[in-house]
N, C-alpha and C positions, 0 to 999 in steps of 0.2 A: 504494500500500500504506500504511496505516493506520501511523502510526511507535508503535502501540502493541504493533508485534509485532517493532520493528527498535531501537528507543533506549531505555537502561537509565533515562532519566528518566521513562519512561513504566510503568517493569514495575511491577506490583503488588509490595507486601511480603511474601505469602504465596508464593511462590517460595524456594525454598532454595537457589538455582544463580545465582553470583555471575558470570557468564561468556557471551559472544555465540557467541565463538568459543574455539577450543583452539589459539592462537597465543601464550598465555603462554609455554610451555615453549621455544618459537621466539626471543621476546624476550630469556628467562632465559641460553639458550645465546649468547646474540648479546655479552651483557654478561659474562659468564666465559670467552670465548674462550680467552684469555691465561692466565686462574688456571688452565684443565685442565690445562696442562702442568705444574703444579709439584704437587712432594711433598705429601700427603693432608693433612697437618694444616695446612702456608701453605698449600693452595689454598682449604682451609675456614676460615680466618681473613683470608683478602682478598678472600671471599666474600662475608662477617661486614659486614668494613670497608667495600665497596660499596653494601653491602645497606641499611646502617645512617643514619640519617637525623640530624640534630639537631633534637629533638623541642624544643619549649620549652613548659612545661604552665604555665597563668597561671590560679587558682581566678579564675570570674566572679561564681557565685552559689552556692546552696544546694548547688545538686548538678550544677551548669555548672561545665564549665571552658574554658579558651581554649587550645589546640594550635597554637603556631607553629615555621614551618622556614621561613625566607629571607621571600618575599612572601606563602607560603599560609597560610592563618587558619583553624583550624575551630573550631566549638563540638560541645563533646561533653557530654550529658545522660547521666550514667551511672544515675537513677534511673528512667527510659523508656528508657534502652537506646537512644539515637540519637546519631548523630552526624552536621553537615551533610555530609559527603561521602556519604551515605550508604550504604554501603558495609554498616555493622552493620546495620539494616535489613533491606537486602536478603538477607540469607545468614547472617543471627545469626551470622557467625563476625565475631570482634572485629578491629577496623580498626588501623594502627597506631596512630591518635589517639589511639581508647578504652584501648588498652593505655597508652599515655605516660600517660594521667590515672590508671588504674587504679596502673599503678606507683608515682607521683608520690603517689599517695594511700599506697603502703603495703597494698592490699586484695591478696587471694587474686585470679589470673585466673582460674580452675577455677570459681569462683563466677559469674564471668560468661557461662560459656559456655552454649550451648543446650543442653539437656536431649539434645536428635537425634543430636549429637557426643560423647557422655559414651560412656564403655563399660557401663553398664548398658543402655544404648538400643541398644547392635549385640548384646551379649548375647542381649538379648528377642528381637531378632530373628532367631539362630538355636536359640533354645532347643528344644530337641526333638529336633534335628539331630545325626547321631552321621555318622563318617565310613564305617560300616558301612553307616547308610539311604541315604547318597547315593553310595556306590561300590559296585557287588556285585562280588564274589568269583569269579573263573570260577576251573575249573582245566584245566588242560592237560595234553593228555596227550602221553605223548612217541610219536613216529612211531619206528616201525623201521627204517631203512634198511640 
């Protein structure tokens, strides 16, 4: 089999599905095991603190920057919208690189995002739709017994 239809180094950019498989949710439970047990707002704040990464943003050039955490390096172009892991690329939704540079800069994230994701774009796409056209109404009558 072709690994153009098995390895993410292979997909095309025009794919909007950042995913092989649907074992995220698998990995995510695996790493909060502990946090479920605790009260709603510590379990969401050592969610927070797990989740969270030490981003380190270094300007390289015009509109390069440099994203380091421990030994990993990325460059992120925030005026072509890429990043090397690419990750942004593949699924226009922003990697945490691109956000460390986007924040380190000061910019709006909403401006980065894809148009596909905005709420005027799911709007459009049920415009028309009432919950009248897509449920109909029976009525029932009652039995006598």
């Amino acid at each position: 089999m072709s690994a153009r239809f098995w390895s993410r180094s292979r997909f095309t950019f025009h794919l909007k599905c950042d995913t092989l498989v649907n074992n995220m949710s698998e990995s995510f439970n695996v790493v909060i095991v502990e946090e479920r047990e605790k009260p709603i707002v510590t379990m969401l704040e050592d969610i927070r603190a797990s989740l969270a990464r030490d981003w380190r943003t270094y300007w390289s050039a015009a509109s390069k920057y440099e994203v380091m955490c421990g030994l990993d390096k990325f460059v992120v172009d925030l005026v072509a919208a890429e990043c090397s892991c690419r990750k942004w690329q593949m699924s226009e939704i922003l990697c945490p690189h691109a956000i460390s540079c986007i924040t380190f800069k000061g910019l709006d994230l909403k401006s980065y995002v894809a148009d596909c994701y905005k709420k005027d774009a799911y709007l459009k796409c049920y415009q028309g739709c009432s919950s009248s056209n897509l449920l109909q109404q029976k009525t029932i009558t009652k039995l006598a017994i």
